[in-house]
N, C-alpha and C positions, 0 to 999 in steps of 0.2 A: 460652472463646470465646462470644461477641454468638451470639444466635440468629435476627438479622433476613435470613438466610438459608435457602435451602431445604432441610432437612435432607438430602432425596434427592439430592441436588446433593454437598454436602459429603462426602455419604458415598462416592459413587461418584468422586470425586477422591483421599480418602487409600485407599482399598481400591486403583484404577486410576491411578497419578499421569499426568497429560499435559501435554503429548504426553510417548509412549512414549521412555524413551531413555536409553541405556547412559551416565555418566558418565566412562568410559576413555575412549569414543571421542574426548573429548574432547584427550587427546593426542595423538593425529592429525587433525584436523581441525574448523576455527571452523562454526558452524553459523550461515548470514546470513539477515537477516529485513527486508522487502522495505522497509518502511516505514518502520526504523532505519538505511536508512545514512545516514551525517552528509550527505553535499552530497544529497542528497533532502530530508532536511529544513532545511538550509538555504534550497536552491528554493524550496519549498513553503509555507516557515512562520517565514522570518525575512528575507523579501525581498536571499535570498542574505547577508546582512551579519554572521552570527551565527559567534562565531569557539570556540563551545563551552568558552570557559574564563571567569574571572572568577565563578568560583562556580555555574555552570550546572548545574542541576538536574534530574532525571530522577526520572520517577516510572514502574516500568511495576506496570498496578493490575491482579490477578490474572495474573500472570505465570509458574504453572505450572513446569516442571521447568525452568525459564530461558531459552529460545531467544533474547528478545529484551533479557533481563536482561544475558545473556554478551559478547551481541553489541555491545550498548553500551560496555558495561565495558571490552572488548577496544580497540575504536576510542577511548576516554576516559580508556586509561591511562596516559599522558602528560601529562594536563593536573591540573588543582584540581577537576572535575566529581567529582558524587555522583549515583551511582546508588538508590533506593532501590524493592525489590524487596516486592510486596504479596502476600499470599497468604491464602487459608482451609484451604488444606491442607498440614496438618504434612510428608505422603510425597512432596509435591511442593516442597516447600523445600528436603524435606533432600537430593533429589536435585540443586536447584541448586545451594546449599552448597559439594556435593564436586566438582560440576564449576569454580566458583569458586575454591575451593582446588586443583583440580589445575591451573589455567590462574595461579595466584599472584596474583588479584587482588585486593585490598582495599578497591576503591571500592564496593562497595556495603554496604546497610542493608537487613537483614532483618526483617518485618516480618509478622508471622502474626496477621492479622485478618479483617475483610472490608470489602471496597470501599465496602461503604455506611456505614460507620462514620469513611471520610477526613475529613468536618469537625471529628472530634473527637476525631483523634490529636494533635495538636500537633506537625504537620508542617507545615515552613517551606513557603512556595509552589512550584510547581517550571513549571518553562522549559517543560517537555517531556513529556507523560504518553502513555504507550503503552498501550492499551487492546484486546486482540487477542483476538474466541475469548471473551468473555466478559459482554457488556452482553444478547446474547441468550438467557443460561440466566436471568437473575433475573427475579423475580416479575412486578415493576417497572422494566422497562429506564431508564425517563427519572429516576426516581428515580436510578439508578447513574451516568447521564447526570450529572445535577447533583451529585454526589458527587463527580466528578471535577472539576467547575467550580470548586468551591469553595475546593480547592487550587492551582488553576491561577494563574499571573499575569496580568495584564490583556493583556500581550502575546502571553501564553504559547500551546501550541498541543498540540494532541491527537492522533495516532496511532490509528486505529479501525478496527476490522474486525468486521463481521457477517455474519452466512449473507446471501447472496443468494436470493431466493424460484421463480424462474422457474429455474437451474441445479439445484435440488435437488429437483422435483417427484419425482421417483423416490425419493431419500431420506425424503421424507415420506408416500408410500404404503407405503414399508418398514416404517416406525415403526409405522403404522399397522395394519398386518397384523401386527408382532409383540409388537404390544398384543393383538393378538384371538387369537396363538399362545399367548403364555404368561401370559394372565388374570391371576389371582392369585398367581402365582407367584411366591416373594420370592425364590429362591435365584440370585443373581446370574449362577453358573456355568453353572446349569440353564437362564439367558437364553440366554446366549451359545453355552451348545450347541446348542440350539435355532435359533441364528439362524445359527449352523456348515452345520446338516443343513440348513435351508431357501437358502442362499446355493448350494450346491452343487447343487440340483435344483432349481431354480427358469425354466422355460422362458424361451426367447431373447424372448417378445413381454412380460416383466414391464419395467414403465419401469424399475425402478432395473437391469435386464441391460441393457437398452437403452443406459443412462448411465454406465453402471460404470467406463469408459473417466476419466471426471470426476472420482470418484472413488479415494481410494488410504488411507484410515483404516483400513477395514474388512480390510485385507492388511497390515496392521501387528501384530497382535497383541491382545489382549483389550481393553486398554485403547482402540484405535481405533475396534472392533467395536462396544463400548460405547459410547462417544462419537457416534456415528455414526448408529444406529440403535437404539440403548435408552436416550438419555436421556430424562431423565423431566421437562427444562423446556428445551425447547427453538422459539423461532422465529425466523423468518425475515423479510427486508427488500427488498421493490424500490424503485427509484431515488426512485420518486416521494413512497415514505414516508418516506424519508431527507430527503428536502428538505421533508416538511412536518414532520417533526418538530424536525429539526437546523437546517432554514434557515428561510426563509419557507415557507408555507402555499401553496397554487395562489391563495387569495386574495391574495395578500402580507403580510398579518398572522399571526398566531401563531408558533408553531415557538420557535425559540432565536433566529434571526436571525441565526446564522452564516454562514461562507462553506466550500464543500466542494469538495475537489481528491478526484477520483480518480481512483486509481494499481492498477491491477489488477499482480497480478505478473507479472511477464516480459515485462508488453504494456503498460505503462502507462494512459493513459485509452484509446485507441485501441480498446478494447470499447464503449464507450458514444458514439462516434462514428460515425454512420450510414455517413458517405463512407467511415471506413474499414474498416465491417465488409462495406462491400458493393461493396469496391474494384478489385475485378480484374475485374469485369462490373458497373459499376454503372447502374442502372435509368434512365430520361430523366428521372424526377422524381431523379435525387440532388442533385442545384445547387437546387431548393425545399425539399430538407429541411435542406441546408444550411445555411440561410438562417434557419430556424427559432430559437427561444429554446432559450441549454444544456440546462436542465432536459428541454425536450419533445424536442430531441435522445438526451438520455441514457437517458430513457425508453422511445424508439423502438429505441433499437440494443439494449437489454438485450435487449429480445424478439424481435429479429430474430435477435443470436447465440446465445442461446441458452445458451450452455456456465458464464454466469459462478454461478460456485456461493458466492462471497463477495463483499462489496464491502469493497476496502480504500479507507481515505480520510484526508486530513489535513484537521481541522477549526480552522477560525484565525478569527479577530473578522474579519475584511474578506479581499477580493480584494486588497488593499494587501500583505499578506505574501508573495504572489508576489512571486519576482523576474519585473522588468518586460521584455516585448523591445519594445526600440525607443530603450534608453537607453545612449548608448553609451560609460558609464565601466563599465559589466556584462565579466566576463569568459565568454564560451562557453566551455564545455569539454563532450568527451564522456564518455558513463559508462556503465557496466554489462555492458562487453564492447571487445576490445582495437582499437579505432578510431580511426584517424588520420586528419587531413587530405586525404593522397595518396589514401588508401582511399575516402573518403567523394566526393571531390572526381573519382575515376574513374567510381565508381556514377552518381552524379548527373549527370556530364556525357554517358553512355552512347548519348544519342539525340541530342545536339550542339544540345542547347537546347529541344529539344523536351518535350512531355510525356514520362512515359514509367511503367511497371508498374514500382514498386520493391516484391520480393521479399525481406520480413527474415526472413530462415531462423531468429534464437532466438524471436521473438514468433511464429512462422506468420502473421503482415501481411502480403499485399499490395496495395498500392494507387496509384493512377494521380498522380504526381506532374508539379509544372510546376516545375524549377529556377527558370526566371528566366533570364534573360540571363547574369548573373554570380555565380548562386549555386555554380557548380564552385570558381571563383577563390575565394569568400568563403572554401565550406571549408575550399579549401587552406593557407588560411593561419589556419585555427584550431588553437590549440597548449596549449590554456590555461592559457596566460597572459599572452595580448596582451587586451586590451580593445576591443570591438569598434570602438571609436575608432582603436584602433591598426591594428587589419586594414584601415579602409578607408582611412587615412592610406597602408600600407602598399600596399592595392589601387591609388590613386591613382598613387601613386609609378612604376608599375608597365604605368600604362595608359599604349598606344599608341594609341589612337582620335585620330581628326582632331578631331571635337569636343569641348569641355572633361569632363574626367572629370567621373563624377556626385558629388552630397552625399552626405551622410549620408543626408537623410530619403528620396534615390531607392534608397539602396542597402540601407535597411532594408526598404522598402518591394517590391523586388525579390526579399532575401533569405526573405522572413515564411513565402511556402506550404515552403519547405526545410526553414525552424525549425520552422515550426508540425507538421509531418512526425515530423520526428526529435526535437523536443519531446513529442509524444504518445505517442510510445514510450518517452520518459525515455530518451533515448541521448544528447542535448544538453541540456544544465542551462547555468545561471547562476548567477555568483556574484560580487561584489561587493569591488574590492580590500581596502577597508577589514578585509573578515574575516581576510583571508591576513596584512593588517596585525600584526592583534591578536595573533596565534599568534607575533611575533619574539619570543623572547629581550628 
């Protein structure tokens, strides 16, 4: 093995593999990862159109005992896709392996090196690289940055997740105090006992008791504990350094000059939106902050909510990779939870057109919604698999008003605060016929 790695890093990955995790369980139960499911990243990172076969390639680069290695695999094995699975640590492959082997899959490529070494494997380019848990232990993040680039296609699109800096302030007074508990101390277990006995007596006014709620590594087992609070290269990212290093700069020059989606888990961007983090009482300035540029948006809400301890995000060459609302050969569909039409179309109409406090009990969201005249009707006849062309052909059909039913561009234009709603939770996605096309037979 390349030694352009942190030796203390490598070591505490094959001694502790992560994440923690029993390969049986595997016969009971897929384990999913928020930023690998296929229509999220279609959304996200192929302007809904990407039909996952025709040789689609996947790279996930430090991938650890598999979560999002399996998870692909699982949803990919049906098609011609290749998975190829990156790692530095021997005890975390070979726990992937067996979970691989006991789910029967064969799409993937194993591949025991290190990330920064990807320009000079002689790996074909890949579609799709998952990047999770991993760009903030190295020396050199942006170096690991551009290592992933390199094998990317021009098209292609990234998967990333790093600490959040304002969510983990507790975890970083932690570290810090059990740098000044156990000094010198090389004996890994002697860490972790150490951080045993002080977790357990630690007064209710220390931030990380204060945050603990946030957290859940450190009640997993040693390898969490470890992770958590004795790593030995670890930092952290707010919004604003994200976009100067990955997008433009606040000047607009530097950075990579990407474009960045994100997708917090279970709540999709909806943390880094002011109006909805501050949506069930919101302040008389929130219609001015609204108004504001994304960036100064996303900035304002991290620190207003407080709680995000990661930023998950999909990284793509343009805002072009979304799929588009307003174009109405797009299919809406919903995702991430068992939501229908009738269902969606009863919530929404609940105040008979009026605004109203929509309460999403999986995200804890809630915020002050305005259907629209006709966004109950719209839902109700999302099925996905009509084209939103079809639904208002379909609405037209339908109307009884004296004067002439609306266009497209009123009914878009009606529907947008519903989508824009239920798009920010990632419960309404897009996607593009042509993909469903490519999947025939």
């Amino acid at each position: 093995m390349p030694d352009n790695y942190l030796p203390q890093v490598r070591s505490q990955y094959e001694a502790l593999p992560y994440p923690p995790c029993n390969p049986e369980d595997d016969r009971q139960r897929l384990v999913l990862t928020w930023l690998e499911d296929l229509p999220m990243i279609n959304h996200y990172c192929f302007a809904g159109k990407q039909s996952f076969r025709n040789g689609f390639r996947a790279l996930v680069a430090g991938g650890g005992t598999g979560d999002a290695t399996i998870f692909l695999a699982e949803q990919l094995r049906a098609t011609d896709a290749q998975i190829v699975h990156l790692d530095m640590s021997e005890a975390s492959i070979a726990l992937a392996k067996e979970r691989a082997r006991i789910r029967g899959l064969s799409n993937i490529t194993w591949v025991h090196d290190s990330l920064l070494n990807l320009p000079h494997l002689g790996l074909a380019p890949f579609d799709y690289i998952n990047c999770s848990g991993v760009l903030h232990h190295l020396a050199d993040p942006d170096l690991g940055f551009r290592a992933l680039r390199a094998v990317l296609k021009p098209e292609g699109a990234i998967g990333l997740m790093v600490y959040a800096t304002a969510g983990r302030t507790g975890v970083y007074q932690m570290q810090a105090l059990m740098r000044l508990v156990n000094g010198t101390q090389a004996d890994d277990q002697r860490k972790i006992a150490n951080t045993r006995d002080l977790l357990a007596s630690l007064p209710p006014s220390n931030w990380f008791k204060r945050s603990e709620d946030l957290h859940h590594d450190h009640k997993a087992g040693d390898a969490g504990i470890y992770d958590l609070l004795l790593h030995s290269q670890d930092r952290s990212y707010s919004v604003g350094e994200l976009f100067d290093w990955l997008g433009h700069d606040a000047a607009g020059t530097g950075g990579h000059g990407l474009h960045l989606e994100f997708t917090d888990v279970q709540r999709g961007r909806s943390p880094y939106l002011p109006h909805m983090v501050l949506g069930s009482q919101p302040p008389a300035m929130a219609g001015e902050l609204r108004k504001m540029p994304r960036r100064r948006q996303y900035e304002m809400a991290e620190l207003m909510i407080g709680n995000l301890i990661t930023h998950s995000l999909y990284v793509t060459r343009d805002a072009g990779c979304t799929a588009p609302y307003g174009n109405a050969e797009y299919v809406p569909f919903f995702f991430h939870e068992p939501l229908t039409g009738d269902i969606a179309a009863q919530v929404f109409s609940s105040n008979r057109g009026q605004p109203f406090l929509l309460r999403h009990q999986h995200s804890g969201v809630s915020v002050m919604v305005n259907p629209g005249r006709y966004g109950p009707q719209i839902l109700r006849l999302i099925d996905g698999q009509r084209t939103f062309g079809e639904i208002f052909d379909q609405f037209r059909a339908d109307w009884r008003g004296q004067a002439a039913a609306p266009d497209n561009a009123a009914l878009f234009a009606d529907f947008s605060e519903s989508f824009d709603v239920l798009n920010a939770l990632d419960r309404l996605l897009l996607k593009h016929p042509q993909a469903d096309a490519a999947k025939a037979p």
